[in-house]
C-alpha atoms as one frame of an Amber mdcrd trajectory, in Angstrom:
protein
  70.001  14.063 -43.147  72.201  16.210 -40.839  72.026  14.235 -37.225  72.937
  17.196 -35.364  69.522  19.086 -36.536  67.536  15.694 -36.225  68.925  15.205
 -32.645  68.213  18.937 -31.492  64.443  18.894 -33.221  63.743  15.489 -31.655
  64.844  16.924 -28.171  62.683  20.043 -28.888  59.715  18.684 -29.472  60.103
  16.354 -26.269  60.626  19.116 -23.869  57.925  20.946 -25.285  55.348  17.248
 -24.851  56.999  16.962 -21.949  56.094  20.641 -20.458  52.769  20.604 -21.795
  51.626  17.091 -20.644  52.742  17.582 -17.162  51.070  21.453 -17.048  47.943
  19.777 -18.592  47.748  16.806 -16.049  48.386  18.617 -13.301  45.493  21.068
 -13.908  43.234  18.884 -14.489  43.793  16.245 -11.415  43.435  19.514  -9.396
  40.434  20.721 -10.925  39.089  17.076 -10.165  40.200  16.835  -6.342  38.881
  20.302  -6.054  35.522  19.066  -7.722  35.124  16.130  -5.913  35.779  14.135
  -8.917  39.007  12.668  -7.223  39.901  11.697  -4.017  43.409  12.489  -4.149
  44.969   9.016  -3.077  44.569   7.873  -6.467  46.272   5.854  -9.130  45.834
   7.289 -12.408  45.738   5.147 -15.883  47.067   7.621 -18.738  47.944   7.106
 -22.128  49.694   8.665 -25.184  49.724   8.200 -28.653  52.259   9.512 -30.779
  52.318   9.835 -34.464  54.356  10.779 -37.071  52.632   9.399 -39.941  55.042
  10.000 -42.319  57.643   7.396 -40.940  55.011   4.974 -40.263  55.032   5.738
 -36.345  52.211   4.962 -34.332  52.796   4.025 -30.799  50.669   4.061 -27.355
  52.714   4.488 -24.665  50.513   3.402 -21.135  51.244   4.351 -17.273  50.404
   5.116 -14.367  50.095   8.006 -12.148  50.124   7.475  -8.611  48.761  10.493
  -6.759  49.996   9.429  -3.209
């Protein structure tokens, strides 16, 4: 296993969660204040699962997001 290439995929594919997941949230806590669905001073339970089944990971990581 070359490290360098593990390192630079591992960082890849955690800017590209990372971009996606906050573009994703944001839309849809707008469309929701916008909808009446939220308020806006909200605290936000989220969740994500990642997997990468072939080296046995499967992990829930849990937060919050505080909208105020």
């Amino acid at each position: 296993m070359n490290e360098d290439t593990f390192n630079i995929q591992i960082r890849k594919f955690l800017k590209k969660v990372g971009i996606t997941s906050q573009r994703e949230i944001e839309r849809a806590v707008r469309d929701a204040v916008e909808g009446g669905k939220l308020k806006g001073n909200e605290k936000l339970k989220a969740t994500v699962v990642l997997k990468v089944p072939q080296a046995g990971i499967n992990v829930e990581i849990d937060d919050t997001i505080a909208l105020e």
